[in-house]
N, C-alpha and C positions, 0 to 999 in steps of 0.2 A: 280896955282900949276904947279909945272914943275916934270914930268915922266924923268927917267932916269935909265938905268943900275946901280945896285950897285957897289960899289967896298969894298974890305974887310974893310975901317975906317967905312962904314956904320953898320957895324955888331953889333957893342954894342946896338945900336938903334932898330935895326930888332928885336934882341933878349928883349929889354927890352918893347917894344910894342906888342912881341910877347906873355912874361910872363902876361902884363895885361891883354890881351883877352882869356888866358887859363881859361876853361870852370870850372877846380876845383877851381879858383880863386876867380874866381866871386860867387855874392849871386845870388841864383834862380833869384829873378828877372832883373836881370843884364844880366842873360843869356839867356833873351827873345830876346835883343838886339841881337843875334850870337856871337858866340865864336868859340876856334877851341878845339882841340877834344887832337893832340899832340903835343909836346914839341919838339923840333927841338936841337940839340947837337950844339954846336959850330962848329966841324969838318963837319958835314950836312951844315952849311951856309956856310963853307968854301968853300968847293966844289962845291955847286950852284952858289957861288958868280966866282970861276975861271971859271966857266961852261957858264958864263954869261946868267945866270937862274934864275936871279932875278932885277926885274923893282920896284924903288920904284919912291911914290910920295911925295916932300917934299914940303911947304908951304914958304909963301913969308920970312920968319926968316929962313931956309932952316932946318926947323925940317921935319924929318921924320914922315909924318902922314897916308903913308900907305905903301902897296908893295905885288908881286905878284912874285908867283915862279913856272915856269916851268922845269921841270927838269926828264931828261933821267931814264929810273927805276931802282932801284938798283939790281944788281945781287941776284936770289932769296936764293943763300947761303951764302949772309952777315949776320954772326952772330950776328950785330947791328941794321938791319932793324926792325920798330915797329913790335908788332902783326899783327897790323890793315896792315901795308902796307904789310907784306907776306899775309895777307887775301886777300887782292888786288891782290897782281903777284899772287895766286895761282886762282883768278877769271877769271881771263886776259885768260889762258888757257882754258876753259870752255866757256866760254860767246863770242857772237859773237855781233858785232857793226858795221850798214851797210854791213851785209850779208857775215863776213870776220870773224874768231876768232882773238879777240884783239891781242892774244901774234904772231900773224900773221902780225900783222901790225905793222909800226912806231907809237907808243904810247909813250907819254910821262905824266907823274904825273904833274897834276896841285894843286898848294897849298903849301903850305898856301895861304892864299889872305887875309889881313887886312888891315880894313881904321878903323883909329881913330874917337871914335864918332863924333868931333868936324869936323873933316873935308867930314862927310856923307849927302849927298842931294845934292854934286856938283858935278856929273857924274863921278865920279874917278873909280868906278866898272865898268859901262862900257867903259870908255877908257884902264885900264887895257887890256880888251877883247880883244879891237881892236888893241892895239901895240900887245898885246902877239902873238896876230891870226896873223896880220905881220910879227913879228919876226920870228917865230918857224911855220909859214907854211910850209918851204923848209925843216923840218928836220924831222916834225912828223905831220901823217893822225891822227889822233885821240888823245883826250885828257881824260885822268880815274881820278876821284876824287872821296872823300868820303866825304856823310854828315852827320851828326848824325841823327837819324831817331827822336830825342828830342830838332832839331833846325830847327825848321820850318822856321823862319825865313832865313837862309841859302839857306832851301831846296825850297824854293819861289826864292828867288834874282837868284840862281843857275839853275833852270828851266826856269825862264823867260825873264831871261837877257842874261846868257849864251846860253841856249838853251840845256841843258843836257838834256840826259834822264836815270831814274832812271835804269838799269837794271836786279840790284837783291837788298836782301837785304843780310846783313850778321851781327853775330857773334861774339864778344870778349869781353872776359872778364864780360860776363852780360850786357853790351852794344851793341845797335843794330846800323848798320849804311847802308845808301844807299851808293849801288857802280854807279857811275854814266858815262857816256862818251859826248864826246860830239866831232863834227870835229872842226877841223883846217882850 
């Protein structure tokens, strides 16, 4: 598999591997596998992808079978931001990560992260880790993610590979989800 920065012809791809692993997509048992929790807008890839905010990994046909996004927080009065992620910035101010309040730090949003089932069990999650933690060392101390507190599987791979740690839980819409950090 070969890792590589995106660029926008990769979009239709991101987004349409992104629709299969949306958790309302899937039947219950499919979403024991992990899933993600939100739907990403076209103009959200656009902007990660010029931000150079997104590594994917594509297979020897050079299909997109996974990808990983780092990316700067969005201002907490974009009228477009999810719920879940103002539940996030409005965390970040409250919550402290290595003895620092996060909105004190360079923090950047980690996620999505998806590998296609077919290409899972050949270390593509932790290689992610390791360019991303490369890449985005020099620009941000800390990384904040969210996982749903009904994907355990997630919340295992994300603890133990990554190294998160869970810090609170939270709130939306009748869905609960861990806010997590982790360093750079």
């Amino acid at each position: 598999m070969e890792i590589r920065l995106a660029t926008i012809d990769d979009i239709p791809a991101l987004r349409s591997l992104e629709e299969r692993y949306y958790g309302e997509n899937l039947d219950p048992s499919e979403r024991a596998e992990g899933y993600i929790s939100i739907r990403h807008s076209e103009q959200w890839f656009t902007s990660a992808v010029a931000a150079d905010g997104i590594h994917i990994a594509t297979n020897a046909s050079a299909t997109v079978v996974g990808f990983i996004a780092i990316t700067a927080p969005p201002a907490d009065s974009n009228v477009n931001t999810s719920p879940i992620i103002q539940a996030m910035l409005d965390l970040t101010k409250t919550l402290n990560f290595n003895g620092t309040p996060i909105a004190q730090q360079r923090f950047a949003f980690r996620g999505p992260v998806l590998i296609d089932k077919e290409a899972r069990g050949n270390g593509l999650y932790s290689a992610f880790n390791t360019i991303t933690r490369q890449a985005y060392a020099g620009s941000f101390d800390t990384g904040v993610l969210f996982v749903s507190t009904n994907n355990p599987r997630s919340v295992h791979t994300t603890t133990s590979k990554l190294g998160a740690q869970s810090l609170a839980t939270f709130e939306v819409a009748g869905e609960h989800y861990h806010f997590m950090a982790f360093s750079f």
